[in-house]
C-alpha positions as CSV (number, residue, x, y, z in Angstrom):
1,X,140.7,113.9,104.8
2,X,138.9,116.0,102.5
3,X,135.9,117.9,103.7
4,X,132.9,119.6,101.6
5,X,130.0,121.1,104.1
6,X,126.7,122.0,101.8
7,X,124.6,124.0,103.9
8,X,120.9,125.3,102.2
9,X,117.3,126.8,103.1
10,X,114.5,124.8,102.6
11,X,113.8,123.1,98.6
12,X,117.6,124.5,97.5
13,X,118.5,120.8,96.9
14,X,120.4,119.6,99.6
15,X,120.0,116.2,99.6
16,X,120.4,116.1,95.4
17,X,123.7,117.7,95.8
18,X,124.5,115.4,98.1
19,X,123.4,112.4,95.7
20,X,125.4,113.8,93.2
21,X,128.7,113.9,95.0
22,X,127.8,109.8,95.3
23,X,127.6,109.1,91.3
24,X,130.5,111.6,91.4
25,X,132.5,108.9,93.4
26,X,131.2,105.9,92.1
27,X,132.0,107.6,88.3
28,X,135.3,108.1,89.7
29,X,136.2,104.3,90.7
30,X,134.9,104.4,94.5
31,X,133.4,100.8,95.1
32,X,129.5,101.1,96.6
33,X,130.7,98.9,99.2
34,X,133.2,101.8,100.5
35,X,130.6,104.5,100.6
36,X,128.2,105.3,103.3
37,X,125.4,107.2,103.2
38,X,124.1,108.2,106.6
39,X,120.7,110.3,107.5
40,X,118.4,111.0,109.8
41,X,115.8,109.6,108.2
42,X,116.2,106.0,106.0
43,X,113.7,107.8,102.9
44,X,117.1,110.2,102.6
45,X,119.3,107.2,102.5
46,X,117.0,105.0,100.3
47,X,116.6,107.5,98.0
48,X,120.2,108.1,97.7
49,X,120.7,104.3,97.2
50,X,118.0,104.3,94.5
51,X,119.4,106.8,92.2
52,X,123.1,105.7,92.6
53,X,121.0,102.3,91.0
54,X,119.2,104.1,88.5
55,X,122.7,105.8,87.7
56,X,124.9,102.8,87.4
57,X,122.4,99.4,86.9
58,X,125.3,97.2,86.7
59,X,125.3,97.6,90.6
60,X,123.0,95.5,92.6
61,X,121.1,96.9,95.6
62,X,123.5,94.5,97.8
63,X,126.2,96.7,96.9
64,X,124.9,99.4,99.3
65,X,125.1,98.4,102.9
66,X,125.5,101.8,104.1
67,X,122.8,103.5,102.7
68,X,121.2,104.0,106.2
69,X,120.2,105.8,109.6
70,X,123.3,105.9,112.0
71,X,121.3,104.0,114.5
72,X,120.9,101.3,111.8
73,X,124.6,101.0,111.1
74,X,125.9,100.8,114.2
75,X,122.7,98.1,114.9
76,X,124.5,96.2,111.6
77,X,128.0,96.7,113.3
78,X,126.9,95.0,116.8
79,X,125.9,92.2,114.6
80,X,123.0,91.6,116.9
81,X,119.4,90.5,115.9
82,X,116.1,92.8,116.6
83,X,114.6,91.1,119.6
84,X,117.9,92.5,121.5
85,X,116.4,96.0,120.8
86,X,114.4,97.6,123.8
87,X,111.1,98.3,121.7
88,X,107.9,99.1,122.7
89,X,106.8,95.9,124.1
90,X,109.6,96.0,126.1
91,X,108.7,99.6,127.6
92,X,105.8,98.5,128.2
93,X,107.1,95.1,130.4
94,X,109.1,97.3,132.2
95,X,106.1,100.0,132.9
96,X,104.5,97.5,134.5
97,X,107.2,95.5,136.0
98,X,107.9,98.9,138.1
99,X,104.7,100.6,138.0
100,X,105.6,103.4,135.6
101,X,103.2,105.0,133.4
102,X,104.6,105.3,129.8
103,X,102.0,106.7,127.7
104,X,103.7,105.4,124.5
105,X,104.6,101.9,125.7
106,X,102.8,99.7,123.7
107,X,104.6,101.9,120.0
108,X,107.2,99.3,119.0
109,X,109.8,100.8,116.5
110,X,110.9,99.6,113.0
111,X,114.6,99.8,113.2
112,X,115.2,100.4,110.0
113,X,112.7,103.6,109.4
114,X,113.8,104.6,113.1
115,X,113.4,108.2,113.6
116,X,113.1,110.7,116.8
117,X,109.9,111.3,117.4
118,X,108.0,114.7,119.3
119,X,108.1,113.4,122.8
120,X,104.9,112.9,124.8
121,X,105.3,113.8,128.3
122,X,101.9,113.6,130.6
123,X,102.9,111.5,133.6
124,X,105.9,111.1,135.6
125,X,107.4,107.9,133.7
126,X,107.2,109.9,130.1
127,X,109.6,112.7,131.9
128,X,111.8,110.4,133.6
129,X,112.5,108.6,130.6
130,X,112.6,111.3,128.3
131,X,115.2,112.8,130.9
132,X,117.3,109.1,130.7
133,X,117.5,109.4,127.1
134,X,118.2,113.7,126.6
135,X,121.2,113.3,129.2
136,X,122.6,110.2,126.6
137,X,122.3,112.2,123.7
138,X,123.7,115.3,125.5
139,X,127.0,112.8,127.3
140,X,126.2,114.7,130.3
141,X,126.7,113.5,133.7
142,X,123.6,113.0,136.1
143,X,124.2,116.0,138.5
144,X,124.8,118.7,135.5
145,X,122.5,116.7,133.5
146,X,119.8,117.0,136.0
147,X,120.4,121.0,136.8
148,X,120.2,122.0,133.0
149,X,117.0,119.7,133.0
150,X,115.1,121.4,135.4
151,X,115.8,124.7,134.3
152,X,114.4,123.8,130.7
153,X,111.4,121.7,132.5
154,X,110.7,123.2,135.6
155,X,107.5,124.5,134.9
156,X,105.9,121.3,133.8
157,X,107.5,118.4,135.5
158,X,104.9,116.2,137.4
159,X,104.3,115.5,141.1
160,X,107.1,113.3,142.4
161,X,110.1,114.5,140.5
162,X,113.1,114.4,142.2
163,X,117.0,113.5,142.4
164,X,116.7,110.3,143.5
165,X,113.7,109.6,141.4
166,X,115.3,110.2,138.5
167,X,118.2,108.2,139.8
168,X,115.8,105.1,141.1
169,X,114.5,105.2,137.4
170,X,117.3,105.6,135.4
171,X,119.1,102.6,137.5
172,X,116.1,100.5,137.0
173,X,116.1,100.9,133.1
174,X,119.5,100.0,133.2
175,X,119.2,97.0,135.1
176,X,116.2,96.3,132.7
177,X,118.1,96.1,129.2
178,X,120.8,94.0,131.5
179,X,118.6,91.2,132.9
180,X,117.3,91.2,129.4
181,X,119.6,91.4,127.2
182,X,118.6,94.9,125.2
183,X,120.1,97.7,124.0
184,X,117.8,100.9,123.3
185,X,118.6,103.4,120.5
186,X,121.5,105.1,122.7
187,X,123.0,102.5,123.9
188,X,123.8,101.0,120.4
189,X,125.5,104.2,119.4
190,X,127.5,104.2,122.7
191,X,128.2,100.4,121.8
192,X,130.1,100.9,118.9
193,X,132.4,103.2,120.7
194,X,133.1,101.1,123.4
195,X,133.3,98.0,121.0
196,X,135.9,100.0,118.5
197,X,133.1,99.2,115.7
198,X,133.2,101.1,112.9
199,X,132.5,100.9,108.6
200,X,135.0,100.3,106.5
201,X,135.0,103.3,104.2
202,X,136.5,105.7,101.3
203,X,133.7,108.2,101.7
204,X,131.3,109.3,104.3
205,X,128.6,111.5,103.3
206,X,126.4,112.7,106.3
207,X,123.1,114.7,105.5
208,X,120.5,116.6,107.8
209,X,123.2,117.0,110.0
210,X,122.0,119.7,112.1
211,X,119.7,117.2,113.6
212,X,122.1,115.1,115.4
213,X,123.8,115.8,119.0
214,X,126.8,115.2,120.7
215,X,126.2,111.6,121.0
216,X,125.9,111.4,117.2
217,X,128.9,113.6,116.3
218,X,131.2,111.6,118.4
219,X,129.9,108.5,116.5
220,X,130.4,110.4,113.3
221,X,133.9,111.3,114.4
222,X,135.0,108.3,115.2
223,X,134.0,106.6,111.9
224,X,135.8,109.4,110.4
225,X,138.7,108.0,111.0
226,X,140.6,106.7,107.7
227,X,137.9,108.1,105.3
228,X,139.4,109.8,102.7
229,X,136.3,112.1,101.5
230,X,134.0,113.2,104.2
231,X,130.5,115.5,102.5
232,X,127.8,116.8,105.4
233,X,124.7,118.5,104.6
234,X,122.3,120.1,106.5
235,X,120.2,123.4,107.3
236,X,120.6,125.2,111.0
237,X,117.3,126.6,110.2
238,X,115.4,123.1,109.8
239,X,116.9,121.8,113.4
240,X,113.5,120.1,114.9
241,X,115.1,118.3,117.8
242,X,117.2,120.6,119.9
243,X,114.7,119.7,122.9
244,X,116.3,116.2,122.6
245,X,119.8,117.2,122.7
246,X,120.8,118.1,118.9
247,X,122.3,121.4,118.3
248,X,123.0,123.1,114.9
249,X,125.8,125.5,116.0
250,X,127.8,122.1,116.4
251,X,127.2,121.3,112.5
252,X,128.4,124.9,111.8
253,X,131.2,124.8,113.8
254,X,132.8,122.3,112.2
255,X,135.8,123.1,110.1
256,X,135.2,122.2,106.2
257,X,137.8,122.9,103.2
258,X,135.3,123.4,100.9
259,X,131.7,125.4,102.0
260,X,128.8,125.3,99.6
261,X,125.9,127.3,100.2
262,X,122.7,126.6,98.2
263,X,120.9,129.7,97.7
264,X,117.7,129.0,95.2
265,X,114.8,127.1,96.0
266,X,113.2,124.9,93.7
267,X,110.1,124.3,95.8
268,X,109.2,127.5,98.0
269,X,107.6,129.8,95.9
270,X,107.2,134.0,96.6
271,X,104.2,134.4,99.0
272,X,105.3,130.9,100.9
273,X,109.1,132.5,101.2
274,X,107.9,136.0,102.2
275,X,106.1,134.3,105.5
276,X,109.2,132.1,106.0
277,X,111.8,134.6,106.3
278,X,109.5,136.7,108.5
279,X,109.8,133.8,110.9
280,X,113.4,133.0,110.8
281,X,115.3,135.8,108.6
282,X,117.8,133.5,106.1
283,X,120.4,135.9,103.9
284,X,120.7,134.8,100.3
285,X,117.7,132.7,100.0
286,X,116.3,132.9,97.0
287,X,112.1,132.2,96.3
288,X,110.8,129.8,92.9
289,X,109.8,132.0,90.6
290,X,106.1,131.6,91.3
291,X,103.4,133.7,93.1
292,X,101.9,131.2,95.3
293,X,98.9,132.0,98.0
294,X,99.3,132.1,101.4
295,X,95.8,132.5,103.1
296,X,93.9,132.2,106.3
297,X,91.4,129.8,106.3
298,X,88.7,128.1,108.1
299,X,88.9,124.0,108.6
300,X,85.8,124.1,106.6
301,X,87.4,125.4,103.9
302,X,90.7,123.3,104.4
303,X,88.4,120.0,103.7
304,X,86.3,121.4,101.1
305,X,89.3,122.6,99.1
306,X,91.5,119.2,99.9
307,X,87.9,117.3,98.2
308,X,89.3,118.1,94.7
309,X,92.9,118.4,94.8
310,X,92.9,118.2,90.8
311,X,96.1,115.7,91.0
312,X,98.3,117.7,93.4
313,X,99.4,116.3,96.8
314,X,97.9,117.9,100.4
315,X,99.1,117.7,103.9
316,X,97.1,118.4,107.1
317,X,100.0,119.7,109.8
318,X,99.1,119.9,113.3
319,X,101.9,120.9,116.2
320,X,101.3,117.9,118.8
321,X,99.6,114.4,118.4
322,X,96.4,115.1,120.0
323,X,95.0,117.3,117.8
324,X,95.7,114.8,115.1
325,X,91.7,113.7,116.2
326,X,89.9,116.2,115.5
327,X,91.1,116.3,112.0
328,X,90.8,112.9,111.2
329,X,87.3,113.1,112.5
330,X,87.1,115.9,109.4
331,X,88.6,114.1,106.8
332,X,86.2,110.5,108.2
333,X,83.4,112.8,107.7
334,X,84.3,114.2,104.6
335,X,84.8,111.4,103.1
336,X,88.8,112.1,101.6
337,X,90.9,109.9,101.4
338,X,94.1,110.2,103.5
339,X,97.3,109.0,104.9
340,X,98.4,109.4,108.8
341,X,102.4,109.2,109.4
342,X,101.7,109.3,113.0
343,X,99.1,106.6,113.9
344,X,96.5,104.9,112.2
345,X,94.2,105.5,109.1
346,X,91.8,103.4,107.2
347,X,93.9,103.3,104.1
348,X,96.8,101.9,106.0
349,X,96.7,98.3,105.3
350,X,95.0,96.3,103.2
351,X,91.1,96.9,104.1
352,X,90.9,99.4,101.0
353,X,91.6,96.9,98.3
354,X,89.7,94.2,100.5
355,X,86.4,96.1,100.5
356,X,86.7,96.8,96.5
357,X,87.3,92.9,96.1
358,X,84.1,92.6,98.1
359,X,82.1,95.4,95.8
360,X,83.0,93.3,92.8
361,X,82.8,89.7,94.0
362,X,79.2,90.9,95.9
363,X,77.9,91.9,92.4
364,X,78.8,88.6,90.8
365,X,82.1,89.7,88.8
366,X,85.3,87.8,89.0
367,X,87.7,88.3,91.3
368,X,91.5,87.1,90.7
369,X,92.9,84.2,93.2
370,X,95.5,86.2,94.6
371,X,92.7,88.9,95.3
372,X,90.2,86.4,96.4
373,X,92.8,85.1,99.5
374,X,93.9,88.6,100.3
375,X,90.8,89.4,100.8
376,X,89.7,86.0,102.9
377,X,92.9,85.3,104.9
378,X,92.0,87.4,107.8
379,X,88.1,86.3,107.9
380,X,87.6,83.7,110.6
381,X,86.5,80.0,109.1
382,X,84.0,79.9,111.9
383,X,80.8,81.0,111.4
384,X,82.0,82.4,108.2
385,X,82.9,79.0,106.3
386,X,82.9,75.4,105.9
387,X,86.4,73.7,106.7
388,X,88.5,73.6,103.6
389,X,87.4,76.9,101.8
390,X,90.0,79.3,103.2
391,X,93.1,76.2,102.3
392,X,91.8,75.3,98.7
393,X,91.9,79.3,98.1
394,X,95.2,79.6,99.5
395,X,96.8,76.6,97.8
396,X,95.8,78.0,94.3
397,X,96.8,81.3,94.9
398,X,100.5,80.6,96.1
399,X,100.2,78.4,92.8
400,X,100.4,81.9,91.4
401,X,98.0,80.3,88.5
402,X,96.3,83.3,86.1
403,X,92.7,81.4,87.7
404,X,89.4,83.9,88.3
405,X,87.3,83.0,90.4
406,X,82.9,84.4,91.1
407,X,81.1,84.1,94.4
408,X,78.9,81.3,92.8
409,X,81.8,79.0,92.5
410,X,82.6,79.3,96.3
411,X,79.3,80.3,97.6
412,X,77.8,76.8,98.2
413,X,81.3,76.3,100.6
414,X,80.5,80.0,102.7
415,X,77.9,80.1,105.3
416,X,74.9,82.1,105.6
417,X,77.0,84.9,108.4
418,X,79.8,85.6,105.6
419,X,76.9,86.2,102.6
420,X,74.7,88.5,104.8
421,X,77.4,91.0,106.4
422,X,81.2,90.0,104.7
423,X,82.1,93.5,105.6
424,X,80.9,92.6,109.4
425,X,83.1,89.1,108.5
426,X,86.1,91.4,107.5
427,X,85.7,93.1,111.4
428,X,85.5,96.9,109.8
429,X,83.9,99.0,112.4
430,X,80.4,101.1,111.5
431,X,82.5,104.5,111.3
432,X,85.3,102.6,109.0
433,X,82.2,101.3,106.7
434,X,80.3,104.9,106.7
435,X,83.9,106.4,105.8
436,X,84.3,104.2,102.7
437,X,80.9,104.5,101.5
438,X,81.0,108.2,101.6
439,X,84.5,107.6,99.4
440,X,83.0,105.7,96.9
441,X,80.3,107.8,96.9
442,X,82.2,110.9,95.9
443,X,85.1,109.5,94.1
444,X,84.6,106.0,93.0
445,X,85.6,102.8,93.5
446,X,88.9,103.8,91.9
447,X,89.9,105.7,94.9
448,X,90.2,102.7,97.1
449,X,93.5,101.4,95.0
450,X,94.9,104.7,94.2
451,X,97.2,106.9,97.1
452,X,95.7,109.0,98.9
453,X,96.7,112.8,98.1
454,X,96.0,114.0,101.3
455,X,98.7,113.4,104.4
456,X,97.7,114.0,108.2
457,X,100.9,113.9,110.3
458,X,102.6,116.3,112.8
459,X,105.0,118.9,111.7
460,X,107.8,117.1,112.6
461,X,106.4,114.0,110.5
462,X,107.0,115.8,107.4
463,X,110.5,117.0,107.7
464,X,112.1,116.4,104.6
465,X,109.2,116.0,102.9
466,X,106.9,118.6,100.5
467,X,103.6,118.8,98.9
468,X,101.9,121.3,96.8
469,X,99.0,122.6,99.3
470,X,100.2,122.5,103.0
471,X,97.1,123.5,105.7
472,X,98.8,124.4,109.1
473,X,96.6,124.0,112.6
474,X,97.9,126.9,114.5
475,X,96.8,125.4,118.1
476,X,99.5,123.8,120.3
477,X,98.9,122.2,124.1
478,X,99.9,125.0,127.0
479,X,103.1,123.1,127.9
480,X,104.5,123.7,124.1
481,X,103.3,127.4,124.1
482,X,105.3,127.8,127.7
483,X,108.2,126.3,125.9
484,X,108.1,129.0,122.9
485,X,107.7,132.1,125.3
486,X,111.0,130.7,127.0
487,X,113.3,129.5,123.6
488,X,111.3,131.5,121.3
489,X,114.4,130.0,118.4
490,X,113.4,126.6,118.6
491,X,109.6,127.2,118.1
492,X,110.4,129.5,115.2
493,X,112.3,126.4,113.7
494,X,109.4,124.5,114.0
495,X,106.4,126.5,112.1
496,X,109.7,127.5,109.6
497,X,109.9,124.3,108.3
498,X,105.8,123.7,108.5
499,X,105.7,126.4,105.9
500,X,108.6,125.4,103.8
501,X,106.9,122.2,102.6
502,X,105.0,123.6,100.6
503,X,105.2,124.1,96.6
504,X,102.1,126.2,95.3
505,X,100.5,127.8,98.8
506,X,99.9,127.8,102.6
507,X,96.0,127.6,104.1
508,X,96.5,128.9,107.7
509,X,93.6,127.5,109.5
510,X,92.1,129.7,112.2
511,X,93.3,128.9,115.8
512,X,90.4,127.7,118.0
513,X,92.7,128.2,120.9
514,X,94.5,131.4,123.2
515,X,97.5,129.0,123.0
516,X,98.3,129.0,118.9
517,X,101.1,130.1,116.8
518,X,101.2,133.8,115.8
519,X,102.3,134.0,112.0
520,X,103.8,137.2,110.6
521,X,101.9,139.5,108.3
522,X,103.4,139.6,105.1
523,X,101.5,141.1,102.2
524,X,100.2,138.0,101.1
525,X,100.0,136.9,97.6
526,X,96.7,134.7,96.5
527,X,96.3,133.0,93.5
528,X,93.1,131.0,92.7
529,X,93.7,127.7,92.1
């Protein structure tokens, strides 16, 4: 077997040399069929499978079953179907079954986009089964797993850990999936193992590899076998999950023929780079050839500047989920129009477009069928309107007929509830309502069917991903400041790849907390924008 290891710093084109190896194989006669694709995250393998389309149309999109997570293949290999996966409502059955407090019990998980996610750990249930699931990862057995544990998480674990705790719990969860049927995300790997399942194919191409652990690699290994061409990508630097088991020395450890390193980055330009290698010093990595700004800011500042982005793309980082609040209480207040990739936002949905079908049907324009039912289908008939209303409008808009339709066609079939408050009808709150009036207020009705240029998420939400302004919350809770004063590495990693998403500059909010991030002092360079 044949093996090419590209390793590369943030924006050096990892993943794009990695999709060019795959036209490079189906250009030399490899069938799509033979080829997987395998990522951490399924946007890496979609987008993979998306140019490999755009490069060779004759193919069809069925032509690419392995274009996915690992977790996902080996999900497609068992050949089961998704209520046999121990998701959220499941945790949260078993919580309650045994009296455990989960605090993310009720957060089912999309298989497909599956992802590892920062761990929340404030009660004794959250450690014991974030311990279950590090040991899996890790192959360890429970005495060795448990000493290396509490060295790591002595500090913080709960009242009530124990040996035989963990034991109690970890026999319970097993006994759990059993009685039911399930498998979680580690046992599906371990399946395939046990089960001898593995892909049929040529080449095996393997990217942000330095974010997978033992359990993964021995997955990898064993669908190894037979491949002819094996490519692995991946960036020691960029590891986010080593508290969960993964460990990049393993992805440089492993013997290649061929090593490319990707020195020049197309996204990270001089003043961005300068704070980034005085965080994690990388040899050979090369800044775009752009000034950039790097600047300390106040929040104040953050949302005034993110007001008028002038087309370019913003994200809002913070370092754990519950500061993601107070920001969102910002951008509500504000008025900007945002995204949240870790929990919910008011453009997520459909209530946008509903409330500008409202606007227009309110002031007597037409509205188009399809519009009319989208914007109806969750609105209770009772008190809201007569029987037969919401199933006429339904009928002619799965007709798919070009029909219009005003309010004073329907209005004499809605009831008086529905024409004084629809928005009330529609069940948005007061704040959601205030936020969308201040919206259109400052940008338009527009706004509420274009994407929103701003993105709130974590830092580990944005991995992989970039934007052209990136504003950084510097505050973290105690227990992940504790952690950075004892693996100072695996914190750098983390406010490494916070700054190397962005493209034009950094806006370093000021910490309102004694337990915050410390960035290096670099001589900055600003540019006004």
């Amino acid at each position: 077997m044949e093996v090419e290891k590209i390793i590369g710093p943030p924006g050096t084109g990892k993943t794009e040399t990695l999709i060019r190896r795959v036209e490079a194989e189906l250009a030399a006669g490899i069938e799509p069929e033979r080829l997987g694709y395998y990522s951490f995250t399924r946007a890496a393998a979609r987008e993979a499978q998306q140019r490999a389309l755009a490069t060779f149309p004759d193919y069809s999109i069925d032509r690419f079953p392995h274009f996915r997570t690992l977790h996902s293949e080996a999900f497609r290999q068992l050949g089961w179907s998704r209520d046999m996966v121990m998701t959220g409502k499941h945790l949260k059955d078993f919580s309650h079954a045994f009296g455990y407090e989960l605090s993310e019990a009720g957060v089912d998980e999309d298989l497909e986009e599956h992802e590892v996610r920062e761990a929340v750990l404030k009660t004794l249930g959250d450690y014991l089964l974030f311990f279950t699931s590090w040991r899996a990862n890790l192959l360890l057995e429970f005495e060795s797993a448990y000493e290396d544990f509490w060295e790591l998480y002595r500090e913080s674990l709960p009242y009530g850990w124990s040996p035989g705790v963990a034991r109690l719990f970890e026999e319970r969860y097993r006994g759990y999936k059993e009685d039911k049927g399930l498998l979680d995300f580690n046992d599906m790997l371990a399946a395939v193992l046990e089960d001898g399942l593995q892909p049929d194919l040529d080449v095996l191409i393997f990217d942000e590899a330095q974010d997978s652990g033992p359990l993964q690699y021995k997955v990898l290994d064993f669908w190894l076998r037979g491949v002819q061409r094996h490519y692995i990508g991946g960036d020691p630097s960029q590891c986010l999950y080593q508290w969960m088991g993964t460990d990049p020395a393993i992805l440089m450890g492993r013997p290649c023929d061929k090593l490319t390193h990707l020195v020049q980055s197309f996204r990270v330009p001089r003043a961005v780079h300068r704070l980034a290698t005085g965080i994690i010093s990388t040899t050979n990595y090369k800044p775009r050839p752009a000034p950039g700004e790097v600047r300390e800011v106040s929040l104040y500042e953050v949302l005034n500047r993110f007001t008028s982005l002038n087309g370019n793309t913003a994200f809002l980082l913070v370092r754990n989920l519950y500061l993601l609040e107070a920001h969102i209480e910002g951008l509500y207040n504000w008025g900007i129009p945002f995204e949240n990739l870790r929990g919910p936002a008011p453009f997520k949905g459909k209530t946008a477009t509903k409330i500008l079908v409202m606007r227009r049907l309110f002031r007597g324009e037409s509205v188009f069928i399809g519009d009319l039912w989208l914007f109806m289908s969750k609105i209770a008939q009772k008190p809201n309107f007569k029987r037969g209303l919401k199933a006429q409008v339904q009928a002619m808009a799965k007709a798919g007929a070009p029909r219009y339709i005003t309010l004073s066609e329907i209005r004499g079939q809605c009831l008086e509830p529905f024409l004084q408050d629809p928005a009330g009808a529609l069940d948005i709150t007061p704040r959601a309502r205030a936020y969308f009036s201040r919206v259109i207020e400052r940008y338009g009705e527009g706004a509420l069917i274009e994407r929103p240029r701003v993105t709130l998420g974590t830092i580990h939400s944005v991995k992989g991903m970039e934007a052209d302004w990136v504003a950084i919350c510097p505050d973290m809770s105690k227990k992940t400041w504790l952690g950075w004063q004892k693996l100072p590495d695996e914190e750098k990693r983390v406010w490494y790849v916070a700054a190397t998403r962005a493209r034009e500059g950094l806006l370093l909010i000021h910490p309102t907390s004694d337990y915050c991030w410390t960035w290096p002092k670099p001589q900055y360079i600003d540019m006004e924008v």
